[in-house]
N, C-alpha and C positions, 0 to 999 in steps of 0.2 A: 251491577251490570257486568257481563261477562265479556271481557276482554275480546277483541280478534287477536287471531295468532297465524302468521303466514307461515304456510308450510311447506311450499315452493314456489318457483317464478321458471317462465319459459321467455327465451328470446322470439319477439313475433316473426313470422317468416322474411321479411323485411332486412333485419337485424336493426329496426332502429327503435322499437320498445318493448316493453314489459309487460307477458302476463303474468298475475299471481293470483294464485290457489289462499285461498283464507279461510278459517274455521271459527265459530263461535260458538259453543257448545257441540250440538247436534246440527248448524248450520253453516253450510259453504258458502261461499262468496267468488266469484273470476274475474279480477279487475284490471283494468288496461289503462293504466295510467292512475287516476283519479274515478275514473266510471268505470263501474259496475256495468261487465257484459250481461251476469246471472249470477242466480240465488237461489238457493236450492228451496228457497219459502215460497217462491212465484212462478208457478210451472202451467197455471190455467192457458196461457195463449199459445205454449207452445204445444200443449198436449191438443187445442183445436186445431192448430195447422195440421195433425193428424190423422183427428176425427175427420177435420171437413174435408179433408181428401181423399181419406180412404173410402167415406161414406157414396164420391163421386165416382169412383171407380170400384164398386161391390161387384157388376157384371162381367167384368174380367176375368179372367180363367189363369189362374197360378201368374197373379201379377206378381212386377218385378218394379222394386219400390228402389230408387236412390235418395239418401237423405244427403245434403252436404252438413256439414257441423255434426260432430256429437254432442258438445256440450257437455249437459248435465244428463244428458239422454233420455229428457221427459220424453221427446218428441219419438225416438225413437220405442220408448217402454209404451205409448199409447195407440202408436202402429200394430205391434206387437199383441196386443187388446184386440184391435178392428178386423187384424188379417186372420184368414186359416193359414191350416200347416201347409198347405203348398205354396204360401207366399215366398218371394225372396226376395231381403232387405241387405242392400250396400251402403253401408255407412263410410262417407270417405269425410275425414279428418287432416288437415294440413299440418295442426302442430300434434308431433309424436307424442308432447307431455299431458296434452289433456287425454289421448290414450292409457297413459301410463295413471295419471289420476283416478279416472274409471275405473280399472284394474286394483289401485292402489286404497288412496286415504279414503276416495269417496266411493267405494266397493258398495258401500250400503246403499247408498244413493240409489244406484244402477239395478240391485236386487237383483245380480244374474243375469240381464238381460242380454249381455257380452256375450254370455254363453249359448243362447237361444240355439238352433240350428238353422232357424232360417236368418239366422243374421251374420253379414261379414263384413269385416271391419277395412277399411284402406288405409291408409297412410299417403294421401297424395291429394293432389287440388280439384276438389269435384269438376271443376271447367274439362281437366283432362279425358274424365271418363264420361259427360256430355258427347264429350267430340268424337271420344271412341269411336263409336259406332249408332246407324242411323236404325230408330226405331224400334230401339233397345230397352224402354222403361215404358208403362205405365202410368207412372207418376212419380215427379220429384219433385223434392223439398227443398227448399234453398232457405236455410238459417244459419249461415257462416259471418253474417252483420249485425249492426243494428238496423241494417233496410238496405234498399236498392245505393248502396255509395261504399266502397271500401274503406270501413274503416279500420280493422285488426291487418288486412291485406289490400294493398291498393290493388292488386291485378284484379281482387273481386270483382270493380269495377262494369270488366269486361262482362261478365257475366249477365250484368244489368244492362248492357248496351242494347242498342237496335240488333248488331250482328251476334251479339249473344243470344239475346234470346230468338233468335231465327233457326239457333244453329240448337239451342234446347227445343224448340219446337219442332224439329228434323230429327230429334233423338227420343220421341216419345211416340210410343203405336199412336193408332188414329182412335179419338175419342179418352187419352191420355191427357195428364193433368200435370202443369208446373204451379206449384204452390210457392209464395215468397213468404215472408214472415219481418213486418218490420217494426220499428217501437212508433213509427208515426205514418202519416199518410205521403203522399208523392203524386201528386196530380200527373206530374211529366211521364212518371214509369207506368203509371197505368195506361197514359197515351200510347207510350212505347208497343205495350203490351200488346194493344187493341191493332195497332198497325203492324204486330208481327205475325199476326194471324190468329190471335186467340179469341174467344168471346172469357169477357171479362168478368169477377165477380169482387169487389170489394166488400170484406167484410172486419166489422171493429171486434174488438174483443179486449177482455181484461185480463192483465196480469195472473190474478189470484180470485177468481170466482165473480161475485158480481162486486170485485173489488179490484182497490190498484191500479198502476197506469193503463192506460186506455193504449192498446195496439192493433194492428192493421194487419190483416191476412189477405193480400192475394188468390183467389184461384182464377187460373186462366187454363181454359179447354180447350186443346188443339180442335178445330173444326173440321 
């Protein structure tokens, strides 16, 4: 068996834990304490929070995609598949270091996607560029947790609330889509959801093909 071998660690935004970068042969690992956020072997649920989004919003004309999380950047590499060249994709990442990963150890991972032209990268808390400005996306993604609860960032939180997503669904054109991405289901957030004005779609999905852990995709369509 081939050893892990840590290859860096980032202070969470917080300052109160640890993420680390880990490698085992040809496979990463992002661990936050003891659990594993990702792995570069189980990319199926993240690459559908993509598909199924993009696929809801194909009638749009040069949509403008915001993903929160880079990660491992499935989500964004399977975007990238669904959209034409007029699309434009904002990826906003909170911690600098899994930027620098991308770029760095895990360059292969990513296959260039960094470099796309319709993709640009942020370095800031996607909540901020929500708030920006009103009616400004298409469609976003929110895969910054493991679900609607902050857990790498407690302010995530906000994002999940009642007044967040009120204020995500004032930042998306009419017939825009907020997509969540979580490892379990949330009865309460979907409630949320439905009384922030969205019509709702709960969908399961797995990890790694018709395998691995069983996860949950939100799509909720502004009305």
């Amino acid at each position: 068996m081939i050893p892990w071998v840590e290859l860096d660690s980032a202070t969470t935004p917080d300052g109160a834990r640890q993420l680390r970068l880990k490698r085992r042969g040809s496979e990463f690992s992002i661990m936050l304490g003891t659990n594993e956020l990702m792995n570069s072997r189980l990319s199926g649920s993240e690459e559908a929070l993509a598909k199924l989004t993009c696929a809801r919003i194909a009638s749009h004309r040069q949509p403008r995609i915001l993903i929160g999380g880079l990660g491992m950047g499935f989500t964004l590499r399977a975007a990238l598949a669904e959209l034409a060249n007029d699309a434009e994709i904002v990826v906003a990442e909170l911690v600098p270091a899994v930027v620098a990963w991308a770029r760095g150890p895990m360059a292969e991972v990513f296959g260039g996607c960094l470099d796309d032209p319709r993709v640009t990268i942020r370095e800031t808390d996607v909540g901020e560029l929500i708030r920006a400005r009103p009616a400004a996306w298409d469609a976003i993604l929110l895969d910054v947790d493991n679900g609607p609860e902050g857990i790498v960032h407690k302010s995530n939180d906000e994002l999940y609330s009642a007044r967040g997503l009120a204020t995500a669904r004032g930042a998306l054109t009419p017939g825009g889509v907020l997509s969540v991405w979580s490892q379990g289901p949330d009865s309460g957030f979907a409630r949320r959801l439905k009384q922030a004005g969205f019509t709702v779609e709960e969908i399961n999905t797995r990890a790694n093909g018709k395998r691995g852990a069983r996860h949950v995709i939100w799509i909720a369509t502004r009305n």
